[in-house]
N, C-alpha and C positions, 0 to 999 in steps of 0.2 A: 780470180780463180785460176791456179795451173791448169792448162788440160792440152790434149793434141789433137783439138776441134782444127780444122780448116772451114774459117768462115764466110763467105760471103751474105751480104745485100745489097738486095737489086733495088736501086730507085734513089730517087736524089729529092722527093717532093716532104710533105710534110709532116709524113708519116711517119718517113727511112728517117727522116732530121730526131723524132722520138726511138724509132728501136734504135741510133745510133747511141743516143742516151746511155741505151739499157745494157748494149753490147761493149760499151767503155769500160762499163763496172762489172762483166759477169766472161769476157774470154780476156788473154795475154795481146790476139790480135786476129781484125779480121781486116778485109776489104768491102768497098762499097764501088758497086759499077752504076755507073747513068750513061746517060746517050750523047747530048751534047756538051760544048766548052759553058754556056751561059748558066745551066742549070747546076753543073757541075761545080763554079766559081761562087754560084748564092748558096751550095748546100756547103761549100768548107767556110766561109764565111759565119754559117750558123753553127758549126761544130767544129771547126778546126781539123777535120779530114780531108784530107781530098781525095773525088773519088777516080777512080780509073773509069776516063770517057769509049765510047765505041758502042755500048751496047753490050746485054750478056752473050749472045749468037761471039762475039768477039772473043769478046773474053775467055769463052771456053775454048772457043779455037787456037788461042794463043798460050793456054796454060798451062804450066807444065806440073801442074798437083789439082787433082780432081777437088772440089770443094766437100768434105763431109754433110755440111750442114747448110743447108741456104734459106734467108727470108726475102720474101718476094712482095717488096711494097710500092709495086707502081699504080700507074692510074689504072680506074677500076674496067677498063676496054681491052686493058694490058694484059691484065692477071692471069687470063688462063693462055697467053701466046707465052711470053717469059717463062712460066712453070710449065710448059710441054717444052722447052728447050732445054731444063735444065735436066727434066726426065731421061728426055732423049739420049742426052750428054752421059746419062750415069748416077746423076748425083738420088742419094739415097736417101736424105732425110730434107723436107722441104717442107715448112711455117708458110703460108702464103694467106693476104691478109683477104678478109671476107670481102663479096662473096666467092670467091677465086675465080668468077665467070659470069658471063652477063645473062646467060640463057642453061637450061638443061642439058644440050648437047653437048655445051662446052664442058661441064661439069662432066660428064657419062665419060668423055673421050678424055677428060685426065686422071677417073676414075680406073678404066682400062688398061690405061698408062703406067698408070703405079703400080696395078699389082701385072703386067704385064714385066716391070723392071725390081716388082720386088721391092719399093719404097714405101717409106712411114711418111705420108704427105697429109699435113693438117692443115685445120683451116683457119685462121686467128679472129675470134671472138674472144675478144681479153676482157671482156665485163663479166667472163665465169671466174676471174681471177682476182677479182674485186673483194678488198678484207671486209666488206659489209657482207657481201655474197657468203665466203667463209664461214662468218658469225651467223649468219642466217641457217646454212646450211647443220652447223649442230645444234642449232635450238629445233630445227624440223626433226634431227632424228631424238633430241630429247623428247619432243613431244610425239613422237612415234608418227611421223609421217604429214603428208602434205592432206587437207581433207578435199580446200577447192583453191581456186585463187583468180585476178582477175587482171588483165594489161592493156596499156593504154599506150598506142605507136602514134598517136599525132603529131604529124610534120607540118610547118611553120612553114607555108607556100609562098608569102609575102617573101622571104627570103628567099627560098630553094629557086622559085622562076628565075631570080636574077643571078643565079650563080652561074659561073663559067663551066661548064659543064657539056659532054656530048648529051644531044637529043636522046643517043639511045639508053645513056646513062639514066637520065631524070625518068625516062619512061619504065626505069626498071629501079625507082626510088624504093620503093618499098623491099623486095631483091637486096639491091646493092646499102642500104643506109639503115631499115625500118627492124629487118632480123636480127639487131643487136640486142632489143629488148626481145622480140618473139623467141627467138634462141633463150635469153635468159632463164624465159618465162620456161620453157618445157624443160630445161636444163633442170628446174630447179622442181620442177610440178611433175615430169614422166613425160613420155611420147604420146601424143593424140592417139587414140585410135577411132575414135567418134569424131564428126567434125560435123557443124553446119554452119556454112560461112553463109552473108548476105550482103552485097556491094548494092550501093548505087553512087549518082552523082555522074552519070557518064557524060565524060563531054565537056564539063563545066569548068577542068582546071586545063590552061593549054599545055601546060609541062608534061603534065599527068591525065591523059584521056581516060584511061580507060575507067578508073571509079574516083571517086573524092571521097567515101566515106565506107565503114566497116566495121561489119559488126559479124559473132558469130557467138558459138558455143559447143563444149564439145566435151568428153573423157577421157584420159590417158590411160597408160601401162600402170599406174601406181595407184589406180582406183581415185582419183582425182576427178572431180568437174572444176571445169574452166570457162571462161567467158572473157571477149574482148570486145573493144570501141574505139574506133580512129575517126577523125571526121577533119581531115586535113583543105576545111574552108570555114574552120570555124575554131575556139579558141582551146587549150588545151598542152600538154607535154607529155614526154614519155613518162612511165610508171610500172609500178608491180606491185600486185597485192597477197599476199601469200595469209591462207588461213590454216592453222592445225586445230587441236581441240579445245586448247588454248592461249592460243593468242592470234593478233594477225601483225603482217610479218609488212614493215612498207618499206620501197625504193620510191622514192619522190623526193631528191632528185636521186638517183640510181646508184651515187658512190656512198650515199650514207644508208644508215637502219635504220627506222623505228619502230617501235609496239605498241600497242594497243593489247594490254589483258583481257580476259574474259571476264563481264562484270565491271568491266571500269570504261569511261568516256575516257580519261586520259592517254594520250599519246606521247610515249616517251622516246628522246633519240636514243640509242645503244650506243656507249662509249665503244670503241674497236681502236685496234692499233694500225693505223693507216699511216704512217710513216712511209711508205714503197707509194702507195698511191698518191702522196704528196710531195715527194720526190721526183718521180717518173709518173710519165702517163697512167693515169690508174689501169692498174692488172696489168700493164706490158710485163713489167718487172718479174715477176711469177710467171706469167704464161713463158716469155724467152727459156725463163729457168729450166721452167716444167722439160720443152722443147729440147733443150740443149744439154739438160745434164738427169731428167727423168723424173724430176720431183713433181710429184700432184699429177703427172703425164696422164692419168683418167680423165681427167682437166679437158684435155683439148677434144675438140673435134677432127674426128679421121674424113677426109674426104668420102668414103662411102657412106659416112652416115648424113652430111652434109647434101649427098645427091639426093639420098631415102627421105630425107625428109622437107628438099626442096620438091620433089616431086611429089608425096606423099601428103604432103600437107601445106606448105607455102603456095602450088601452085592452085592449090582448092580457095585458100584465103585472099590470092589475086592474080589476075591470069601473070605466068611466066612464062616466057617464050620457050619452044623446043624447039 
């Protein structure tokens, strides 16, 4: 695509290595900053970029053309120090990848930020860009709306303990990894306004104190009931269950569709044109789009809604730090 985007991205891990993917095939030319020479030499190795070392605090200081548009995919401790610099700096339209912040506060203070500088700053959950999601979302309004629906965020702890990871990170699993599906799931069901969450398990995972399991129920802004189940010490995957009047709507595993009609035991996959999602990371390819040139731009998530309902409803469903 021509355009007179000034791009950058922040991060050289293995995220930046996928929106570099997406950013090859959708502007003329951007940049990628990271911090050191090691990191810097394994991400052009996997992409054939290389990125400009120093850090973004550098990079702006040395630049002589303010960036338009910036994605911010560092490590998840990183994310809201990097996007208050780029604030700081001017830059007006900033992607930055979930949850943009480890805790409330951080979230509130680049909340302030943005519309302190007047910035479009969102927050990247690219599974709302998902071509099954799509297909999902006109069979809901064919069938005139969502009636209940049910999600399932259990996380695979045999893995997660031993991953390289900060403490504060794993402690904010649910937070930082678990809201890809809970985002989906309201995304596509309305906003809670009812909620009754129920934890227990405290204590029992050392990664994760504070509960191992979860459950609740609640109704949304779309006249919706909802119900969810985690029980991350025992066996299970992520999921979505979407019911209208008829039919139910499933993500198991999340990049595809199936139905189940009214009347019928049969489960059938939904053919869908997922070509982007088997290309690229599924949903980047669309969400950058959305981002960068406006399409589907309802799509994303604004950092204010992002806080309202980290506050409002994520920190009911497990304690989050303020």
């Amino acid at each position: 695509m021509s355009d007179n985007l000034n791009v950058v991205q922040v991060g050289t891990g293995k995220m930046s290595i996928e929106y570099t993917k997406v950013l090859n095939e959708l502007v003329e030319n951007f940049e990628v900053i990271g911090r050191g020479e090691k990191s810097a030499n394994e991400f052009e190795r996997e992409t054939s970029k290389r990125p400009i070392v120093g850090g973004i605090k550098k990079y702006l200081e040395n630049s002589t053309k303010k960036p338009t548009h910036a994605i911010v995919a560092v490590s998840v401790e990183e994310l809201a120090r990097v996007t208050m610099e780029l604030l700081k700096n001017g830059v007006k339209n900033i992607l930055v990848e979930k949850p943009a912040g480890l805790n409330l506060r951080e979230l509130l203070e680049l909340e302030i930020e943005s519309k302190k500088q007047e910035a479009n700053m969102f927050v990247g959950y690219n599974r709302r860009f998902y071509s099954s999601v799509d297909k999902a979302r006109s069979i809901i309004e064919e069938d005139n709306g969502v009636s209940s629906f049910h999600f399932e965020f259990t996380e695979w702890s045999h893995i997660i303990k031993d991953l390289n990871k900060p403490k504060t990170v794993k402690e904010q699993w649910f937070f930082a990894n678990s809201t890809h599906v809970v985002d989906l799931a309201f995304f596509l069901g309305g906003f809670p306004v009812n909620l009754s969450p129920l934890n227990s398990g405290e204590g029992n995972l050392d990664w994760h104190p504070i509960a191992s399991t979860f459950v609740g129920s609640g109704s949304t802004n779309k006249g919706a009931l909802f119900s969810y189940h985690s029980n991350w010490e025992s066996a299970g995957r992520w999921g979505i269950e979407i019911m209208t009047k008829k039919r139910r709507l499933i993500f198991r595993p999340m990049e595809q569709l199936h139905v189940q009609n009214i009347g019928s035991n049969q489960v059938e996959k939904v053919d869908i044109d997922d070509s982007l999602d088997m290309d690229f990371k599924p949903g980047l390819y669309n969400q950058v789009k959305a981002f960068l040139y406006g399409d589907q731009k309802e799509k994303l998530l604004s950092i204010s809604s992002h806080k309202k309902i980290t506050e409002e409803v994520y920190s009911k469903m497990i304690f989050i730090q303020s």
